[in-house]
C-alpha positions as CSV (number, residue, x, y, z in Angstrom):
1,X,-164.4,18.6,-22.9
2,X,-167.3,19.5,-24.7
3,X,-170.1,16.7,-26.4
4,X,-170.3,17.0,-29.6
5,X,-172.2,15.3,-32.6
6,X,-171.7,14.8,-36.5
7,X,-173.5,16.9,-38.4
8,X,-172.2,16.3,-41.8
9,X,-169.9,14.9,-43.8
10,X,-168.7,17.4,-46.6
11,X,-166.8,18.4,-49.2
12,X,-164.6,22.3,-48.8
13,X,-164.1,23.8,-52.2
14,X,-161.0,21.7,-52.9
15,X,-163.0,18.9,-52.8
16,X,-161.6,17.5,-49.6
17,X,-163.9,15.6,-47.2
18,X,-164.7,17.2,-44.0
19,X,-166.5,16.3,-40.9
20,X,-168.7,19.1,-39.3
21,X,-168.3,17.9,-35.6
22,X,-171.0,20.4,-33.7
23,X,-171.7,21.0,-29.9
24,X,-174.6,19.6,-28.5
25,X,-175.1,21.9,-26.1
26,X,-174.9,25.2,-28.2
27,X,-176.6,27.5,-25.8
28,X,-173.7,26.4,-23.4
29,X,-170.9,26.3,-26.0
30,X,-172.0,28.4,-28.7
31,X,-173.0,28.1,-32.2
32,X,-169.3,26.6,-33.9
33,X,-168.9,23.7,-35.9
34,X,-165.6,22.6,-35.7
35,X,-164.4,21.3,-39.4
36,X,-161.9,17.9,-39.5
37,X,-160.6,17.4,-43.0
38,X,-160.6,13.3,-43.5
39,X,-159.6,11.1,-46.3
40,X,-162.3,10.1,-48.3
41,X,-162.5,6.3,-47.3
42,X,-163.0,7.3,-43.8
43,X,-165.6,10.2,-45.1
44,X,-167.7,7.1,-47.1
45,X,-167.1,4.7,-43.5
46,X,-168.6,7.4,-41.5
47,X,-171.3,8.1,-43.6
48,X,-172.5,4.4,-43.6
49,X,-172.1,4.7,-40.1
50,X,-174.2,7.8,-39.5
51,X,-177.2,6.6,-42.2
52,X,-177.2,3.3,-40.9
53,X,-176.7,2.1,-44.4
54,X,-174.7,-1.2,-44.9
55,X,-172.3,-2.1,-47.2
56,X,-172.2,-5.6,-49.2
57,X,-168.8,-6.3,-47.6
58,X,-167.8,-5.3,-44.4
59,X,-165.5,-2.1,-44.3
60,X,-162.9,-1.8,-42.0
61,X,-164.4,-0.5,-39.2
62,X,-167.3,-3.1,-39.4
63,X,-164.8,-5.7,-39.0
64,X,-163.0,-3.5,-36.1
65,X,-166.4,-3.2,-34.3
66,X,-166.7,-6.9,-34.9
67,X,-163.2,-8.0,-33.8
68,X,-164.1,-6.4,-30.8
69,X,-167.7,-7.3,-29.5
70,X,-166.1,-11.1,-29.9
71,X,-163.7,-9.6,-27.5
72,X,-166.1,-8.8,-25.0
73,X,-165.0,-4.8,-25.5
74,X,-166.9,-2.3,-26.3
75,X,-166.1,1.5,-27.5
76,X,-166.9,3.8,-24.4
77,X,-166.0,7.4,-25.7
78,X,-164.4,8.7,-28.6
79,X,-162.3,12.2,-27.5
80,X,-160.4,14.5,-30.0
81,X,-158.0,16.2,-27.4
82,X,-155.2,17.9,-29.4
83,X,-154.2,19.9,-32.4
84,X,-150.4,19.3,-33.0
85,X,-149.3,22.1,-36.0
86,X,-152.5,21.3,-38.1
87,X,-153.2,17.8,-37.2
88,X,-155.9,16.7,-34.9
89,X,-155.3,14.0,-32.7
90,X,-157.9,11.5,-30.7
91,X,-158.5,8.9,-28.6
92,X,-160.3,5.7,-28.3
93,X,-161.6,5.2,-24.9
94,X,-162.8,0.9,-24.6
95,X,-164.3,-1.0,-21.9
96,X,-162.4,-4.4,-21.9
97,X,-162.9,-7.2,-19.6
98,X,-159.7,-6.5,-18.4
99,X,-160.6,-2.9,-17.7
100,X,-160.7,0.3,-19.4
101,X,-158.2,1.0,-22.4
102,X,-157.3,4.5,-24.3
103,X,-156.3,3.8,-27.5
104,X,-154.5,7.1,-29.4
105,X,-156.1,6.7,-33.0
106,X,-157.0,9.2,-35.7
107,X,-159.8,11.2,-35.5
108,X,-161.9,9.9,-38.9
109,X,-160.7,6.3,-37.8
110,X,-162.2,7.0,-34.0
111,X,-165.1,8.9,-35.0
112,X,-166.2,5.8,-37.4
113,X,-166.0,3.2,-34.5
114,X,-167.4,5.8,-32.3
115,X,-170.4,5.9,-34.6
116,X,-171.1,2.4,-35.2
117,X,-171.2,1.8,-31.6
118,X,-173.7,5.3,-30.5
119,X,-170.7,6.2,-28.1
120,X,-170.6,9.9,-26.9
121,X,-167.8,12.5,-29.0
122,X,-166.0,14.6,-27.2
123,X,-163.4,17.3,-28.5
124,X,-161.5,19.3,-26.0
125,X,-162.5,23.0,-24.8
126,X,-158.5,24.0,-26.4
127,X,-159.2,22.5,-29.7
128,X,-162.6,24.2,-30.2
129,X,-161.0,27.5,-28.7
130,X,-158.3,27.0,-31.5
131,X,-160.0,25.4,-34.5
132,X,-163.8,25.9,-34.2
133,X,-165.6,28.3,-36.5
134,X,-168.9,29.5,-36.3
135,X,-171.5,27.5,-38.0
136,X,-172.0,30.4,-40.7
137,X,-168.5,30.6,-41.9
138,X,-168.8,26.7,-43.3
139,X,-169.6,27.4,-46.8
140,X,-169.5,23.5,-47.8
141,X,-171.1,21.2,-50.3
142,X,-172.7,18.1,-48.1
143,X,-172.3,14.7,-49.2
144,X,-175.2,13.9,-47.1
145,X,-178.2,16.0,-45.7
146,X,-182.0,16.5,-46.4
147,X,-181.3,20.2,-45.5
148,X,-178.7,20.7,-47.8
149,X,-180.7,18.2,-50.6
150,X,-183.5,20.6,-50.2
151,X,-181.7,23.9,-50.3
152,X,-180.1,22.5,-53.9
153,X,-183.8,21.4,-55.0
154,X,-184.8,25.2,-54.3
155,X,-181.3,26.4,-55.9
156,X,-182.3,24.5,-59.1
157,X,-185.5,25.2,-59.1
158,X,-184.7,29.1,-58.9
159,X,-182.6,28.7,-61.9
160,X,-185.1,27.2,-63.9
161,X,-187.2,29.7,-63.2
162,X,-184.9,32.5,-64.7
163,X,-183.6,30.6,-67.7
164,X,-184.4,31.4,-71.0
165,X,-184.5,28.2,-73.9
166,X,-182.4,31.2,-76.2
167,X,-179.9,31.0,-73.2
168,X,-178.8,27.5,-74.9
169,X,-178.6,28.0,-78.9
170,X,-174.9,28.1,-80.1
C-alpha cells in the first residue's frame, strides 16, 4: 500500500469533480497523482473536511463521525484497494470497542470520514500501477488551492495586460 494525501479537489474539463489523491512519499513512489472522479456532494463534504470549514447544518459525514465517537469508535485508516472495470473501491478500517472492523464503502464516502478524523490514506501499489498518472498530465481546474488561486490571479493579470479597450466595441 502506498500513503497518500489529498491534494485537491477538482473539476476535469467535463466538469466532473475529482480528487487528486498524491503519494506522500514521492521520492519513494514517484511523482503521480492518482485522479478519483466523485459526485459533487461528496466533492463539497471533502472539501469542508480538508479546509476545516463548517457547515451551518451538519452534512452527512459530520453526523457519521458523530454517530460514531458516541459509539466509542473511531476511523483507523481509510484504504482504496481495487479498481473493478473503472470503479474504485475502498475500505473503512474502525477501531470499535469490540475490536477492529473493515467496512467496504466508496471511496469519496471513506475519504470524507477519513478526513474529518486526520486518519492515514492508503491506495494500493495495483491501483496506482493501473490508474495513477503523473502529476503533469492533470490539467484540471481546482475548486480549492492558493496555488491554483494564484496561478489564475497571474493568468488574469497577463490578459489584462494584452487587452486593448477597442478589443470590446461592437
Amino acid at each position: 500500500m502506498i500513503r497518500v494525501q489529498v491534494v485537491g479537489v477538482a473539476l476535469d474539463p467535463a466538469q466532473q469533480h475529482v480528487i487528486l489523491l498524491k503519494p506522500l512519499d514521492t521520492a519513494a513512489d514517484g511523482e503521480r497523482v492518482l485522479p478519483v472522479w466523485i459526485g459533487a456532494q461528496e466533492a463539497m463534504s471533502i472539501l469542508v473536511a480538508i479546509e476545516g470549514t463548517g457547515s451551518p447544518r451538519p452534512l452527512a459525514h459530520d453526523l457519521m463521525t458523530a454517530m460514531l465517537g458516541e459509539l466509542s469508535a473511531s476511523v483507523d485508516r481509510v484504504e482504496v484497494t481495487h479498481l473493478d472495470e473503472g470503479t474504485f473501491h475502498a475500505r473503512l478500517v474502525l477501531n470499535t470497542p469490540a475490536g477492529q472492523r473493515t467496512f467496504d464503502a466508496r471511496p469519496s464516502d471513506a475519504i470524507a470520514l477519513g478526513a474529518r478524523a486526520d486518519a492515514p490514506l492508503w491506495v494500493a501499489e495495483a491501483v496506482f500501477a493501473e490508474a495513477g498518472v503523473p502529476d503533469e498530465a492533470v490539467e484540471l481546474e481546482a475548486a480549492g488551492g492558493e496555488d491554483v488561486e494564484e496561478e489564475r490571479v497571474q493568468e488574469f493579470r497577463r490578459f489584462l495586460d494584452d487587452v486593448d479597450p477597442e478589443d470590446f466595441q461592437g
